[in-house]
Predicted model as a PDB file, atoms N, CA, C, CB and O in Angstrom, pLDDT in the B-factor column:
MODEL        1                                                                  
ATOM      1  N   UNK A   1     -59.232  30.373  11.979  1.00 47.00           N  
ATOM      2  CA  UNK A   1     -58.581  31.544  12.536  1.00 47.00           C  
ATOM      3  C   UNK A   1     -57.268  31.761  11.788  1.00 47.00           C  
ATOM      4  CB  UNK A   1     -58.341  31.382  14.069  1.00 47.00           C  
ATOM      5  O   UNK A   1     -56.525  30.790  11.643  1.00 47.00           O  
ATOM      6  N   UNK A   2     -56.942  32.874  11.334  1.00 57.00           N  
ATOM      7  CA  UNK A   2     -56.021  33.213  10.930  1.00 57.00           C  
ATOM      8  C   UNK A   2     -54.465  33.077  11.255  1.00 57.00           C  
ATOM      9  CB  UNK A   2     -56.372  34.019  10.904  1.00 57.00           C  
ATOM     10  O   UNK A   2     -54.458  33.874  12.194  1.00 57.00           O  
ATOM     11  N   UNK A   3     -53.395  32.730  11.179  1.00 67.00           N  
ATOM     12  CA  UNK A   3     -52.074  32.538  11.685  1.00 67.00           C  
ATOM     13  C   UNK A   3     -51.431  34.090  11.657  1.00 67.00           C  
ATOM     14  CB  UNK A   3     -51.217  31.378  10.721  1.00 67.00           C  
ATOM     15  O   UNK A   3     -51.397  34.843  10.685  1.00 67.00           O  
ATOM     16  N   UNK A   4     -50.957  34.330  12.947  1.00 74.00           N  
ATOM     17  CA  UNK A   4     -49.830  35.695  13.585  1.00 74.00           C  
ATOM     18  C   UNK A   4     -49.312  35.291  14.013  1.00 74.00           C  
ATOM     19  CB  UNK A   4     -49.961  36.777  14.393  1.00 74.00           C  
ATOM     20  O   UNK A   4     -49.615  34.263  14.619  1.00 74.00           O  
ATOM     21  N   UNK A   5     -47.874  35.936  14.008  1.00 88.00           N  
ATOM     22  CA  UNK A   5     -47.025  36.022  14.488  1.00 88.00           C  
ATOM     23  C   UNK A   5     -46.943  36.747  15.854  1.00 88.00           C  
ATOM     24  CB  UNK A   5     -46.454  36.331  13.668  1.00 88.00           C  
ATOM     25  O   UNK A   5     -46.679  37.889  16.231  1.00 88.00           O  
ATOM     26  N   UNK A   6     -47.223  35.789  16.317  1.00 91.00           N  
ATOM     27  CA  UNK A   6     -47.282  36.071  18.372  1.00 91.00           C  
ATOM     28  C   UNK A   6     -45.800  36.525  18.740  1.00 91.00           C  
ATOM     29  CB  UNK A   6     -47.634  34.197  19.600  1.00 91.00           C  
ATOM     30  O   UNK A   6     -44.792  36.147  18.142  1.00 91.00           O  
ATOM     31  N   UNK A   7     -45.835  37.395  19.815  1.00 90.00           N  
ATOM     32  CA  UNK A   7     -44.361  37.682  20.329  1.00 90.00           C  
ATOM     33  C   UNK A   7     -44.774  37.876  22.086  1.00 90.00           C  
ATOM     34  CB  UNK A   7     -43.536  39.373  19.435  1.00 90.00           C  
ATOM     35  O   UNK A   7     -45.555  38.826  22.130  1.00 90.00           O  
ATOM     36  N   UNK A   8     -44.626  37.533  22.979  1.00 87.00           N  
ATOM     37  CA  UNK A   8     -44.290  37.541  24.065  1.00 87.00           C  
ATOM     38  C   UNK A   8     -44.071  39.144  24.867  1.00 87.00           C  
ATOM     39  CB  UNK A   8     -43.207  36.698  23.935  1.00 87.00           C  
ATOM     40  O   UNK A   8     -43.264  39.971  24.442  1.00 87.00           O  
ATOM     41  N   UNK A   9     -44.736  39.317  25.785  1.00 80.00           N  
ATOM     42  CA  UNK A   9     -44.331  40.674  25.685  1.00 80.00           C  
ATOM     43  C   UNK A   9     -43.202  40.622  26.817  1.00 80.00           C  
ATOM     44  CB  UNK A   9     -45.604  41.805  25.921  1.00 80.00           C  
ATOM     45  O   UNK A   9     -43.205  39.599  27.501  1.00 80.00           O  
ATOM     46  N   UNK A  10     -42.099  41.729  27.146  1.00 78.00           N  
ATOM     47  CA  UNK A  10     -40.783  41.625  27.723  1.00 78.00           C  
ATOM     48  C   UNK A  10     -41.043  41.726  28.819  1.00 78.00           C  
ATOM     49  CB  UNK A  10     -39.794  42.438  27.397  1.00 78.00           C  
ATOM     50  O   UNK A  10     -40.171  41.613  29.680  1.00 78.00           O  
ATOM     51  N   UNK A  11     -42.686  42.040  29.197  1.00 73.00           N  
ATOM     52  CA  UNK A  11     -42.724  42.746  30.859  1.00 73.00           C  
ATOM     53  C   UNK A  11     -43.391  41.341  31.354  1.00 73.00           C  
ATOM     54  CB  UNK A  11     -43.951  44.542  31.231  1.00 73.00           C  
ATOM     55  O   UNK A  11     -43.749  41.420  32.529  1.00 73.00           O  
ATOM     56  N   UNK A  12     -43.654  40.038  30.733  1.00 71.00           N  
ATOM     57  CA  UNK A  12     -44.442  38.936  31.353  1.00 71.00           C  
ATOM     58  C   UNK A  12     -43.220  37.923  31.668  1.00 71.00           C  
ATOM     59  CB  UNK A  12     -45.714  38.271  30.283  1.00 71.00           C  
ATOM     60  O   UNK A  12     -42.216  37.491  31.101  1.00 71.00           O  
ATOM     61  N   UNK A  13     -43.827  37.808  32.784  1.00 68.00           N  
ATOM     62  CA  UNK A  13     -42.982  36.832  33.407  1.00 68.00           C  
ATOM     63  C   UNK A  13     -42.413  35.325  33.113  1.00 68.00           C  
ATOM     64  CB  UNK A  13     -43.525  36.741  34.338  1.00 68.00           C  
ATOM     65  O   UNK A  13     -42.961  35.080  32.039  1.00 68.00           O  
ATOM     66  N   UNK A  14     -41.650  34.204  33.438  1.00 68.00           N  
ATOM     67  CA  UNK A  14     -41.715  33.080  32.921  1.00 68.00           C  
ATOM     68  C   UNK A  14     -43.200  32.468  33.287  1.00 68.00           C  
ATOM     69  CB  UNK A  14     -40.524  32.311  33.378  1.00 68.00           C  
ATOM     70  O   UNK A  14     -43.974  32.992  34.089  1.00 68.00           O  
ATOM     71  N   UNK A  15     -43.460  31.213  32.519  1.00 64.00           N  
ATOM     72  CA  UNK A  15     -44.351  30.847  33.119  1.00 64.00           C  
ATOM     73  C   UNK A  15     -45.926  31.310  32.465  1.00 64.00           C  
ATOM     74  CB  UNK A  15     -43.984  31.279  34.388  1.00 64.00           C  
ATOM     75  O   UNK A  15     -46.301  31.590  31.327  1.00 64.00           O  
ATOM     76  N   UNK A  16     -46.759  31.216  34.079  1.00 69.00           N  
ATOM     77  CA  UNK A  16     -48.174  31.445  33.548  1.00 69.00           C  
ATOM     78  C   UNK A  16     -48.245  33.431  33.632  1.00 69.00           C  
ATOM     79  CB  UNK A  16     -49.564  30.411  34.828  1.00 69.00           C  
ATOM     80  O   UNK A  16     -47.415  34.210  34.100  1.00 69.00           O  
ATOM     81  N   UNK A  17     -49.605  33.706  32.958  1.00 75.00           N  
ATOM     82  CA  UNK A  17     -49.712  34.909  32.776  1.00 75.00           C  
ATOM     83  C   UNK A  17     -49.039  35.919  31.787  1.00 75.00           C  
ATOM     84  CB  UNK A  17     -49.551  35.179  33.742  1.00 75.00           C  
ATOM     85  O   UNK A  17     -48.399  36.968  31.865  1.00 75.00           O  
ATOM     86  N   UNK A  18     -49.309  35.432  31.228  1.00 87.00           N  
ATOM     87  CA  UNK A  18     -48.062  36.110  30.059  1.00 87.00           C  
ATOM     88  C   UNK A  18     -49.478  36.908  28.729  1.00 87.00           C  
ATOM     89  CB  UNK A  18     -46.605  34.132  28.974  1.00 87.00           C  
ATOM     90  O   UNK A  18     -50.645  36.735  28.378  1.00 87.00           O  
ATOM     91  N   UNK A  19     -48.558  37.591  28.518  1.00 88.00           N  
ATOM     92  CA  UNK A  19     -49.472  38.608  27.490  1.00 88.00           C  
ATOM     93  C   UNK A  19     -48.880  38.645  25.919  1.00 88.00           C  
ATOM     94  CB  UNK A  19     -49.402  40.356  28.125  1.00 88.00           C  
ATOM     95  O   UNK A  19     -47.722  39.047  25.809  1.00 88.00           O  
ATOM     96  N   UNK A  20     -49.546  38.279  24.775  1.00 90.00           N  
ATOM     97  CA  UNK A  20     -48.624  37.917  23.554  1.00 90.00           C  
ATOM     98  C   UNK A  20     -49.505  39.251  22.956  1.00 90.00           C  
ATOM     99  CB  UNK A  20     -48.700  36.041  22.654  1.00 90.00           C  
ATOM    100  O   UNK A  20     -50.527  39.765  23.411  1.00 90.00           O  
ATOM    101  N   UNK A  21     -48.893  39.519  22.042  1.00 92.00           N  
ATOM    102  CA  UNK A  21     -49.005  40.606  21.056  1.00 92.00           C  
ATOM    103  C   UNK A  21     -48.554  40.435  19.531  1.00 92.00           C  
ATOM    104  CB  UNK A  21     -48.249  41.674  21.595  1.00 92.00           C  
ATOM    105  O   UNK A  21     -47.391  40.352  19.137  1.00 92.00           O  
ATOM    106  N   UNK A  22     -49.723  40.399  18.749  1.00 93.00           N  
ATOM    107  CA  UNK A  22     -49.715  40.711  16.957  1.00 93.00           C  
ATOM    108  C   UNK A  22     -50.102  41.538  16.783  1.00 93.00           C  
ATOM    109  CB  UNK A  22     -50.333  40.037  15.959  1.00 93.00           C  
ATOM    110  O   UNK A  22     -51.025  42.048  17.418  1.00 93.00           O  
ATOM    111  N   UNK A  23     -49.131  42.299  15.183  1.00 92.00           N  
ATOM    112  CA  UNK A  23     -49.202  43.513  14.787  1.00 92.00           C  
ATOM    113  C   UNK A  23     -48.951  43.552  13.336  1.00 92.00           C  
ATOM    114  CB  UNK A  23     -48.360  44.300  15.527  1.00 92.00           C  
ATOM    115  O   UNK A  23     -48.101  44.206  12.732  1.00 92.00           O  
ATOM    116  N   UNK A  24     -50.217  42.388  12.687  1.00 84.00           N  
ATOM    117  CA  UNK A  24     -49.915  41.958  11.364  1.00 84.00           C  
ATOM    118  C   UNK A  24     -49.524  43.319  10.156  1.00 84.00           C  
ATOM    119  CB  UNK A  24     -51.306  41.065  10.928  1.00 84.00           C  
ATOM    120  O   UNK A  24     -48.747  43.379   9.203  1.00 84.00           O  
ATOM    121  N   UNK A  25     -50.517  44.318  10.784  1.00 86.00           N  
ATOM    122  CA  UNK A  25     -50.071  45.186   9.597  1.00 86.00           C  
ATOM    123  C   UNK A  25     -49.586  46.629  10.021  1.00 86.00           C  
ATOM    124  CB  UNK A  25     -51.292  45.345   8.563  1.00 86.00           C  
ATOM    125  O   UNK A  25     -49.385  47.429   9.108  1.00 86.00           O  
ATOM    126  N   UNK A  26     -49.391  47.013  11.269  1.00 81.00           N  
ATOM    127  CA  UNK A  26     -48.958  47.775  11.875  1.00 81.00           C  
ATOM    128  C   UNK A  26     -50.573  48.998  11.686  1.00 81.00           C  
ATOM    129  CB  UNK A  26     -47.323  48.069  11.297  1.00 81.00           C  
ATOM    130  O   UNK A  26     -50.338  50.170  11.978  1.00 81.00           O  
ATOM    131  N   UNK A  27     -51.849  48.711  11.290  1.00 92.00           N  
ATOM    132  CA  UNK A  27     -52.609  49.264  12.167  1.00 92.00           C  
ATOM    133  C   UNK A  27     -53.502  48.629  12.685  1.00 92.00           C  
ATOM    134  CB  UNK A  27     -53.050  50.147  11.816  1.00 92.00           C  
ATOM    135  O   UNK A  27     -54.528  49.300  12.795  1.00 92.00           O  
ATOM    136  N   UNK A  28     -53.578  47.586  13.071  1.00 95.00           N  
ATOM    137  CA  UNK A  28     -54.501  46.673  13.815  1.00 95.00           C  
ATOM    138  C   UNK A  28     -53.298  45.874  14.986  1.00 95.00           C  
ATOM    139  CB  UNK A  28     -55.400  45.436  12.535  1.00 95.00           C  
ATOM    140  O   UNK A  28     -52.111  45.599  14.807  1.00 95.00           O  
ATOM    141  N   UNK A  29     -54.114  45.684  16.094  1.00 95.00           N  
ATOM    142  CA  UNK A  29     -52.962  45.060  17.537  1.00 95.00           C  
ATOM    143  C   UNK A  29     -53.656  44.260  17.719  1.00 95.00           C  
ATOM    144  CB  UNK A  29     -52.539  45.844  19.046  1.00 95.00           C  
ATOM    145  O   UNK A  29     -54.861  44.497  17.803  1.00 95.00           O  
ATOM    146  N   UNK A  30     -53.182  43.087  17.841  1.00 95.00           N  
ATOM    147  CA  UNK A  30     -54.482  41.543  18.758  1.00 95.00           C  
ATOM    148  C   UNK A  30     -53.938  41.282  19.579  1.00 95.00           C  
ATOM    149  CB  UNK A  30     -54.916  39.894  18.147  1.00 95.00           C  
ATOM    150  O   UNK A  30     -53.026  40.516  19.267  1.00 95.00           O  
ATOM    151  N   UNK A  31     -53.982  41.551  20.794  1.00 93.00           N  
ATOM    152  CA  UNK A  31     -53.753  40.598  22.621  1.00 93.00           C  
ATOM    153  C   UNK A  31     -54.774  39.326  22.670  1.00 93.00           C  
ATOM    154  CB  UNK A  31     -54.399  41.839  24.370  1.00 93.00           C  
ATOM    155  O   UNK A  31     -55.919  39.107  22.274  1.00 93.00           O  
ATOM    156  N   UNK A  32     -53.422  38.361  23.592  1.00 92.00           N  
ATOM    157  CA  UNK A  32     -53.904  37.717  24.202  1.00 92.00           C  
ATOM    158  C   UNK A  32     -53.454  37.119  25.188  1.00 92.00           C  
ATOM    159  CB  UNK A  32     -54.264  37.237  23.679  1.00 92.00           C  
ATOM    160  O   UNK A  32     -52.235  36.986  25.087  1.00 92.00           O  
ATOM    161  N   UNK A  33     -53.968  36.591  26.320  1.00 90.00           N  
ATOM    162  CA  UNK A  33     -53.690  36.196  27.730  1.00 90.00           C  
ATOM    163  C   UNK A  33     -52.944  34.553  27.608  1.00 90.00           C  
ATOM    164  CB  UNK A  33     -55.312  36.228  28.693  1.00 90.00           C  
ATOM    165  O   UNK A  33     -53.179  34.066  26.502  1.00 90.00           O  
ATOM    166  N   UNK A  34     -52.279  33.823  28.335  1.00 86.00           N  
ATOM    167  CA  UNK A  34     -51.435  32.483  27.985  1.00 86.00           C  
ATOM    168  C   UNK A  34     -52.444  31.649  28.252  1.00 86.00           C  
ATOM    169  CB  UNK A  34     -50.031  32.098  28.839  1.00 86.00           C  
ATOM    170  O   UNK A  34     -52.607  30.536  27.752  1.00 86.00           O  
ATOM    171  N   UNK A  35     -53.363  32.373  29.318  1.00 87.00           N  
ATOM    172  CA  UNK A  35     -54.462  31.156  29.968  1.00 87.00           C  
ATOM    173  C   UNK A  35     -55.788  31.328  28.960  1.00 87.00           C  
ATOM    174  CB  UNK A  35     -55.019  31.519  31.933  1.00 87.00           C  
ATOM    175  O   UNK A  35     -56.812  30.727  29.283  1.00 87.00           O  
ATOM    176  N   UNK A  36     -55.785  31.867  28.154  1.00 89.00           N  
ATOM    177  CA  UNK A  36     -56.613  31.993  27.523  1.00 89.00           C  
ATOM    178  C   UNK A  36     -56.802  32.280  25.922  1.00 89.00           C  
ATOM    179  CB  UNK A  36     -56.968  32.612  28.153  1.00 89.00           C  
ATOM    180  O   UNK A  36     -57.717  33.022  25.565  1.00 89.00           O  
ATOM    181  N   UNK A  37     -55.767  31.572  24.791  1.00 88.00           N  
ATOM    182  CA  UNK A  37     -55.013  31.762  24.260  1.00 88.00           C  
ATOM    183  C   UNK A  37     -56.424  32.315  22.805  1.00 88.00           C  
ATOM    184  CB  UNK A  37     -53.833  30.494  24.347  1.00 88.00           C  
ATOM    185  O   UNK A  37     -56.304  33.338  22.131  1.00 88.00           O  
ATOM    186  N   UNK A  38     -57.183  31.671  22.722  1.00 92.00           N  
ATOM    187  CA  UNK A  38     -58.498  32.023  21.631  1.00 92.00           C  
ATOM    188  C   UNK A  38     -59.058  33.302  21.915  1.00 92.00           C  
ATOM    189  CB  UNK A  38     -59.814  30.958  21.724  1.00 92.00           C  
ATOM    190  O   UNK A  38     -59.846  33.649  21.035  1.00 92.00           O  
ATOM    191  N   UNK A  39     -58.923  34.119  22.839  1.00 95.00           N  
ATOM    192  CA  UNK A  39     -59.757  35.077  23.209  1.00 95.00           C  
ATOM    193  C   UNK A  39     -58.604  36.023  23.143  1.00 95.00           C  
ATOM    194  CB  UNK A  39     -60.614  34.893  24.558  1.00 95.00           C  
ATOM    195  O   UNK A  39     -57.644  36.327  23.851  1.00 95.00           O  
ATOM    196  N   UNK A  40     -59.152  36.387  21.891  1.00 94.00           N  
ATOM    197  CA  UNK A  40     -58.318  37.861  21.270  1.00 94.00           C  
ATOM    198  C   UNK A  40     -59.173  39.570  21.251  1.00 94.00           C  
ATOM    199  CB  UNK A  40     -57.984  37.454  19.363  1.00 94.00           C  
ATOM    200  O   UNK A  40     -60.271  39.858  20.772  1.00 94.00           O  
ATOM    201  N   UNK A  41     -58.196  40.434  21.944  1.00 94.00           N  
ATOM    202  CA  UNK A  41     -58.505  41.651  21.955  1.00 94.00           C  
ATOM    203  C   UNK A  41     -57.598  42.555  20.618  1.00 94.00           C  
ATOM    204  CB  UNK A  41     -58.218  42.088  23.491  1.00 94.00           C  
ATOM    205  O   UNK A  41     -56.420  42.628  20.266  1.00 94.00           O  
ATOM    206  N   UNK A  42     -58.915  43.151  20.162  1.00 96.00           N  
ATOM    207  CA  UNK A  42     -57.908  43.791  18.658  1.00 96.00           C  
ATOM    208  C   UNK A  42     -58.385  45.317  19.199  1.00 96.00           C  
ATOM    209  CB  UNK A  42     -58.618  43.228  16.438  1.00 96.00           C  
ATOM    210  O   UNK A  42     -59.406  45.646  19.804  1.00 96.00           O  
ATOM    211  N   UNK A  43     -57.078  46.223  18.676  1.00 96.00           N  
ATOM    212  CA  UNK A  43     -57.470  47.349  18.993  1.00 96.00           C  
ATOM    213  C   UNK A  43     -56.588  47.683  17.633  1.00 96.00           C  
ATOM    214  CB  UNK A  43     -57.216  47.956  20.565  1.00 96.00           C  
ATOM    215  O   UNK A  43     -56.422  47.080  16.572  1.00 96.00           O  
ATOM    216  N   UNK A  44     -56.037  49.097  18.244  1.00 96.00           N  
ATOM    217  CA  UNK A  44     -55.257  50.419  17.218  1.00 96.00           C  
ATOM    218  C   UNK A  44     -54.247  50.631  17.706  1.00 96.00           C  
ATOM    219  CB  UNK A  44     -55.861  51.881  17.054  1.00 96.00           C  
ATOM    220  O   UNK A  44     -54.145  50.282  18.882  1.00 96.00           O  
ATOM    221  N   UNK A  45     -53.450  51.069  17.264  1.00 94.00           N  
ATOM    222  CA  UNK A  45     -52.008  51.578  18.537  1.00 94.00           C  
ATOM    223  C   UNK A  45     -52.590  52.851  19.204  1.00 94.00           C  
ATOM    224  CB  UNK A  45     -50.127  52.170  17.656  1.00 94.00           C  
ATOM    225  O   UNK A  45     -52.465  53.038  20.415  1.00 94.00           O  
ATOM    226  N   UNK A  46     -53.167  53.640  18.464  1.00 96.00           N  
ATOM    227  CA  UNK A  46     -53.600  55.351  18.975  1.00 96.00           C  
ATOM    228  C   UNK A  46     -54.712  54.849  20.469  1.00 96.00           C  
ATOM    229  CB  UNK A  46     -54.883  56.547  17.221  1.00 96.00           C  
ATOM    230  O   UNK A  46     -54.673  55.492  21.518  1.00 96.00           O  
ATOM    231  N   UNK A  47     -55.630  53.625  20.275  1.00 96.00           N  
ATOM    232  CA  UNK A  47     -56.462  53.496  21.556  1.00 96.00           C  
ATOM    233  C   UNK A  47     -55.251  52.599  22.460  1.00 96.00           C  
ATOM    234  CB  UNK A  47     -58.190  52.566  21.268  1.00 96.00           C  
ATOM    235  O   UNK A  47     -55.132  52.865  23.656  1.00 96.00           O  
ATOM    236  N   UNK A  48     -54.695  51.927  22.065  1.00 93.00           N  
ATOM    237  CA  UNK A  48     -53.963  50.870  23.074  1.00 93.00           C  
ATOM    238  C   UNK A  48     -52.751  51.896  23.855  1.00 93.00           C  
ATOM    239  CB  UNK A  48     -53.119  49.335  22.041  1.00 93.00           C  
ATOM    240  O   UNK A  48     -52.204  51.511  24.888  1.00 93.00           O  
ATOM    241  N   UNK A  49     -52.464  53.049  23.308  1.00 94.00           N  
ATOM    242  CA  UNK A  49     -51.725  54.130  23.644  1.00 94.00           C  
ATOM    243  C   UNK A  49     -52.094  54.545  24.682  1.00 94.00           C  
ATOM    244  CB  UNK A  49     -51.678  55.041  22.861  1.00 94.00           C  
ATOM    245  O   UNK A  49     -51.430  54.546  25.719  1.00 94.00           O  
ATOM    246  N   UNK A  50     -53.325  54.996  24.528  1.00 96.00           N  
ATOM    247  CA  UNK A  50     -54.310  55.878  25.393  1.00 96.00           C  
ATOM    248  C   UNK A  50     -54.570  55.059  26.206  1.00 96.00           C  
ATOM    249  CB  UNK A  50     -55.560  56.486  24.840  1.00 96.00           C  
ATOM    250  O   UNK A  50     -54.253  55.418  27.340  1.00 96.00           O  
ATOM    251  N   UNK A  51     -55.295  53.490  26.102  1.00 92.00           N  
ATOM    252  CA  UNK A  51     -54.871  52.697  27.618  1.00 92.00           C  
ATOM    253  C   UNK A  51     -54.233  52.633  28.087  1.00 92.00           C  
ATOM    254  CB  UNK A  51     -54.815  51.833  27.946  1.00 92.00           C  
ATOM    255  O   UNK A  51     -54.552  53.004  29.216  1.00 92.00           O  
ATOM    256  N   UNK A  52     -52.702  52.183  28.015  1.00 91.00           N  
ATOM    257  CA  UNK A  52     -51.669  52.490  28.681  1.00 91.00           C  
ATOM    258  C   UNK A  52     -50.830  53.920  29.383  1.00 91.00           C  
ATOM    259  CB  UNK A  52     -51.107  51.987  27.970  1.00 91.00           C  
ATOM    260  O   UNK A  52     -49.998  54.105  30.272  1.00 91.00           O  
ATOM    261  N   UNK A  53     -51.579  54.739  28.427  1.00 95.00           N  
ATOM    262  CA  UNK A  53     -50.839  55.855  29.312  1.00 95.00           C  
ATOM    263  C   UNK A  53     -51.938  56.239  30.527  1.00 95.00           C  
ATOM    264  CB  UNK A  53     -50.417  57.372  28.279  1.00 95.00           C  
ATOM    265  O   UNK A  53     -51.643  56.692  31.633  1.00 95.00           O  
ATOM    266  N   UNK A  54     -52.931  56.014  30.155  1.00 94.00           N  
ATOM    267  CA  UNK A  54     -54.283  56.221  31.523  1.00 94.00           C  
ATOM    268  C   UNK A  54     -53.800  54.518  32.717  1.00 94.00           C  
ATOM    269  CB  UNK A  54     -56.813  55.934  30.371  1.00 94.00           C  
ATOM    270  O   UNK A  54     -54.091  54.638  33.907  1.00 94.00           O  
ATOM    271  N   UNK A  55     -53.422  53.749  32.465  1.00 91.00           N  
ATOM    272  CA  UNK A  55     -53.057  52.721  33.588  1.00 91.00           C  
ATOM    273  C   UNK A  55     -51.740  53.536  34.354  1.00 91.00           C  
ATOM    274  CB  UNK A  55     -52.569  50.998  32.850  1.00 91.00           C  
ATOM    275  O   UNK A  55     -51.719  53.723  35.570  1.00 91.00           O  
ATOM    276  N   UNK A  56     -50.699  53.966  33.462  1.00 93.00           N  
ATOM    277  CA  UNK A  56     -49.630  54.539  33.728  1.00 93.00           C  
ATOM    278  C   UNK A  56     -50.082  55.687  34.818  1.00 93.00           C  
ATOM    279  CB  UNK A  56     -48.965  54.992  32.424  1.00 93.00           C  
ATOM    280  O   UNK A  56     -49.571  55.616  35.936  1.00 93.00           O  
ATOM    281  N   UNK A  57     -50.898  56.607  34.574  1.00 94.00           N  
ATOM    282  CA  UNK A  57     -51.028  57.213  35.487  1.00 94.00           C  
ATOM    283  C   UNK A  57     -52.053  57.210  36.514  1.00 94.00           C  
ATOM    284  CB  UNK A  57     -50.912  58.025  35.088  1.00 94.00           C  
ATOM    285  O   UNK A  57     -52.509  58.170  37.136  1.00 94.00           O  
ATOM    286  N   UNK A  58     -52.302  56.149  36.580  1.00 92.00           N  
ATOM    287  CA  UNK A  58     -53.075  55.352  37.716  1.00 92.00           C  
ATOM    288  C   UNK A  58     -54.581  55.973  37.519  1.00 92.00           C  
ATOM    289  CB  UNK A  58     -52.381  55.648  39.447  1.00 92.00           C  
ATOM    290  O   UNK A  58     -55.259  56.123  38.535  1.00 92.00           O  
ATOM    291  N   UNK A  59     -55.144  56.353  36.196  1.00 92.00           N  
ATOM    292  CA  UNK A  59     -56.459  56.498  36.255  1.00 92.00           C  
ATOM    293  C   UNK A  59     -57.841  55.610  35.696  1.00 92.00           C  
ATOM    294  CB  UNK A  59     -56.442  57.535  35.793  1.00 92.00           C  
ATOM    295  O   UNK A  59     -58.923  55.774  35.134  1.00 92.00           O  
ATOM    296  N   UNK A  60     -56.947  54.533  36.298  1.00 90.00           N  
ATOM    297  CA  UNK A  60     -57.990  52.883  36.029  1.00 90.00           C  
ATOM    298  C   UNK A  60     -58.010  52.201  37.218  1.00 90.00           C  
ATOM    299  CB  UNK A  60     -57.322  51.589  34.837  1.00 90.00           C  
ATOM    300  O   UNK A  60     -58.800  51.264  37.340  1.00 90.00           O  
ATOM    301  N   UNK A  61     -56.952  52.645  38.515  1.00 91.00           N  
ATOM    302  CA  UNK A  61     -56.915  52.073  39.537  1.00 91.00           C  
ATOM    303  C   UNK A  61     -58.341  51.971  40.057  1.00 91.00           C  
ATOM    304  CB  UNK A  61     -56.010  52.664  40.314  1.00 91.00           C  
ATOM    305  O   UNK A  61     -58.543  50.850  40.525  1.00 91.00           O  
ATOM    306  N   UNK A  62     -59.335  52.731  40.123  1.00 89.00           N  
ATOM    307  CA  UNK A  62     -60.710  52.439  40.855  1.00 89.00           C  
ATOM    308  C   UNK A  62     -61.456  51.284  40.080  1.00 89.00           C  
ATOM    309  CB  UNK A  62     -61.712  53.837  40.891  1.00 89.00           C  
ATOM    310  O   UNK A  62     -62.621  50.994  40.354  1.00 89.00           O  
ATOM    311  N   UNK A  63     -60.589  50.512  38.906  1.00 88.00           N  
ATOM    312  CA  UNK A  63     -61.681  49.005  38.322  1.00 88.00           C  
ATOM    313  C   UNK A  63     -61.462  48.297  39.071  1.00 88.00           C  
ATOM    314  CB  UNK A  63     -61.521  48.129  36.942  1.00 88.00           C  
ATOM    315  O   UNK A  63     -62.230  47.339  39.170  1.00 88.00           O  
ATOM    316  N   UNK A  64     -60.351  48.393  39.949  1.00 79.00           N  
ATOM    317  CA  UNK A  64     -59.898  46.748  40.700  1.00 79.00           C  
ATOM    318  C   UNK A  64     -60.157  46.679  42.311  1.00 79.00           C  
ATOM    319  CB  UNK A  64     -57.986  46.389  40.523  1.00 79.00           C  
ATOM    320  O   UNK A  64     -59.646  45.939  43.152  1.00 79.00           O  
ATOM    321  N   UNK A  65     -61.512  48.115  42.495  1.00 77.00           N  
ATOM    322  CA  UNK A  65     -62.049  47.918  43.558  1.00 77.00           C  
ATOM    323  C   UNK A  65     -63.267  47.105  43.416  1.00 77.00           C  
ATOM    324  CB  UNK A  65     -62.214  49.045  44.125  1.00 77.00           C  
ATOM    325  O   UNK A  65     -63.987  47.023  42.421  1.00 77.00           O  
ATOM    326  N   UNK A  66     -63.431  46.347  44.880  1.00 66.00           N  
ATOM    327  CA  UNK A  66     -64.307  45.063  44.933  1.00 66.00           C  
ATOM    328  C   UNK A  66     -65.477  45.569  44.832  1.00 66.00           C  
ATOM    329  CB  UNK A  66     -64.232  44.149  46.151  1.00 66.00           C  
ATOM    330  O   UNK A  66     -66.468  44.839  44.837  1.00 66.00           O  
TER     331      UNK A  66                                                      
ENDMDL                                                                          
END                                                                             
């Protein structure tokens, strides 16, 4: 596996649960979870945009029904 430069993101808390973020070349993004540190999500900034602004306005809230 390749070596990145992980950074912590500012909104995760101390501790467990934490969300790291690489952005080796500024168009590829890799997430990953603290508890789960091998299991990488790669996206784009233009889709990771568009996720976040659809969580932002609460139109993902119906995934986290049971």
């Amino acid at each position: 596996m390749p070596t990145h430069r992980w950074r912590k993101s500012s909104y995760s808390a101390q501790g467990a649960n934490c969300l790291y973020v690489s952005a080796p070349d500024g168009a590829t993004i890799r997430l990953r979870e603290s508890d789960q540190p091998n299991t990488i999500l790669t996206t784009n900034p233009t889709a990771l945009r568009a996720l976040i602004h659809s969580a932002k306005k609460g139109q993902l809230d119906h995934l986290g029904e049971g």
